[in-house]
N, C-alpha and C positions, 0 to 999 in steps of 0.2 A: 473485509466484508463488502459486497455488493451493492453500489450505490442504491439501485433500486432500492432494496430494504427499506428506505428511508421514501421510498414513495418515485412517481414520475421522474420529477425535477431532477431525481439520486441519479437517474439510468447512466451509464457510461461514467460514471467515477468511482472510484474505489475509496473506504474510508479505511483509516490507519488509525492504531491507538499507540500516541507514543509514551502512553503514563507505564515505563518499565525501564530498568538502569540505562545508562547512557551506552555500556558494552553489547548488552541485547540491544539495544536500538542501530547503534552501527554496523553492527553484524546485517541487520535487515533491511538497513539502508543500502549497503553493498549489496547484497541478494538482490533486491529490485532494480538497481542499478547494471550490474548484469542482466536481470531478465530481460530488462528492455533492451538491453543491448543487442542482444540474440536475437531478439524481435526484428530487428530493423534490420 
């Protein structure tokens, strides 16, 4: 989700919910892990 969402102060951070199994969370920890890779 959009830091914004959460107001000004949010802009430019992205918020993560990690309350979901530890398998779904590593999977999506990799995913971001590449994306920024790619990024740079």
């Amino acid at each position: 989700m959009p830091g914004y969402t959460y107001g000004e102060e949010g802009r430019g951070f992205v918020r993560l919910n990690a309350g979901c199994p530890r398998s779904k969370l590593e999977k999506g920890v990799a995913g971001l892990i590449n994306a920024i890779r790619a990024v740079r």
